[in-house]
C-alpha positions in Angstrom: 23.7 -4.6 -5.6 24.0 -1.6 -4.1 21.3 0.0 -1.1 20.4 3.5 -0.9 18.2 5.5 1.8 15.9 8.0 1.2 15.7 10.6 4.6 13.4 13.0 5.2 14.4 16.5 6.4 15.1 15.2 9.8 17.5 12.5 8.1 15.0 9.9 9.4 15.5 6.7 7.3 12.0 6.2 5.3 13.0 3.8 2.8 16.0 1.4 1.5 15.9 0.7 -2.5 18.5 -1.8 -4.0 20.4 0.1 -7.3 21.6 -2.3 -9.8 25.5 -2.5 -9.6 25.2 -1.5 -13.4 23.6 1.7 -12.7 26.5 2.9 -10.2 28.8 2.0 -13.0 30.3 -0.6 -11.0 32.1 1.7 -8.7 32.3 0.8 -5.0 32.0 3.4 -2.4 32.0 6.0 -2.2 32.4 6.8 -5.7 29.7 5.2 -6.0 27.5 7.3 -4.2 27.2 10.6 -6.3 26.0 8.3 -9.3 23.4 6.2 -7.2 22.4 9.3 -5.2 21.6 10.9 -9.3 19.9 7.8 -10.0 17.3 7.6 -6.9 16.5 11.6 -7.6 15.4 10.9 -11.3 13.2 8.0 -10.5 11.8 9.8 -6.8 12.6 13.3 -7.6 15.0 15.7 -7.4 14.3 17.5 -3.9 14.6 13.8 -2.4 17.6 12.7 0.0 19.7 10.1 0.1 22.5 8.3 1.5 24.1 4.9 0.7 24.5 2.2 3.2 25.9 -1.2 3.2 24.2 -4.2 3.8 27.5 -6.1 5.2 28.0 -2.9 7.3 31.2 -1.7 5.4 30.7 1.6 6.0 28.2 3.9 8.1 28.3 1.4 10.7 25.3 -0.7 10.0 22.9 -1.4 7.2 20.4 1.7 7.2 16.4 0.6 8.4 13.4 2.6 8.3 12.9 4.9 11.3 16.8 4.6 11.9 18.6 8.8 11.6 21.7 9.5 9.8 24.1 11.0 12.0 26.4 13.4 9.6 28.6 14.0 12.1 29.2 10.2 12.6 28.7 9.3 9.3 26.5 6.6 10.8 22.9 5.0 10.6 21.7 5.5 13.9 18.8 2.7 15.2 15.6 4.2 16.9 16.4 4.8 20.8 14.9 1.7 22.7 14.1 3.9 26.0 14.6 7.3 27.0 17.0 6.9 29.6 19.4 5.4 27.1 22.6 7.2 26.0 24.1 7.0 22.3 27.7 5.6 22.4 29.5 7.7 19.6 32.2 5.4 19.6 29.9 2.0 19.0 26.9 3.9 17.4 24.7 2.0 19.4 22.5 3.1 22.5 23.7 2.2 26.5 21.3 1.3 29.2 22.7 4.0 32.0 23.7 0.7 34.0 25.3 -2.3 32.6 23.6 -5.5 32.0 24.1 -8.0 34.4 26.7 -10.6 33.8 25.6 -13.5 35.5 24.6 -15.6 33.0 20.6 -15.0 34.1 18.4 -13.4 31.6 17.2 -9.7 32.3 14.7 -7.3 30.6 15.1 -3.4 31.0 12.6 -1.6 33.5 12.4 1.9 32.2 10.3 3.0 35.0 12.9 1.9 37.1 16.0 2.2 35.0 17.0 -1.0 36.3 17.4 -4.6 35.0 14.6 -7.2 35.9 15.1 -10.6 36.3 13.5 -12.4 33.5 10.8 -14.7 34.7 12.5 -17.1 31.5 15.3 -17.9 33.6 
């Protein structure tokens, strides 16, 4: 089976449909793109965008989720921001607290008003 994205104009993930490996022809990607990209246009229509993504994470970096971006320039599904004081790693595709997490072995929650780890009162 093969997933496919639909973004909005913002490249904002708003849905993921599974394609039928017989309707990509049984090509793998990204040749298999074009074909499921002509498919998902005839069945949502043809001003519709889409991207596919791959749900062992083979490419793009991760499967794509709703509210997650596609980053062109990364070629990457990008998940939603936790907090705004986070940074996007381009190398990891994944958003950095501005400080590192604790490695004490304690548990820790993020305070954005703070920008600081708390102690978690589960430890």
């Amino acid at each position: 089976m093969a997933h496919f994205a639909q973004l909005d104009e913002h490249n904002l993930v708003l849905q993921v449909i599974v394609v039928n490996n017989e309707t990509i022809e049984n090509l793998s990607f990204p040749q298999s793109e074009p074909v499921g990209i002509a498919f998902c246009q005839s069945l949502f229509g043809a001003d519709t965008i889409w991207k596919q993504t791959s749900y062992n994470n083979n490419f793009r970096v991760r499967y794509a989720g709703i509210d997650y971006i596609y980053d062109a320039t990364l070629d990457a599904f990008i998940p939603p921001k936790p907090y705004p004081s986070w940074l996007l790693n381009t190398a990891t595709c994944n958003w950095d607290p501005p400080i590192p997490y604790p490695n004490d072995g304690k548990r820790y929650t993020w305070d954005e008003a703070t920008e600081s780890w708390v102690l978690s009162n589960e430890n």
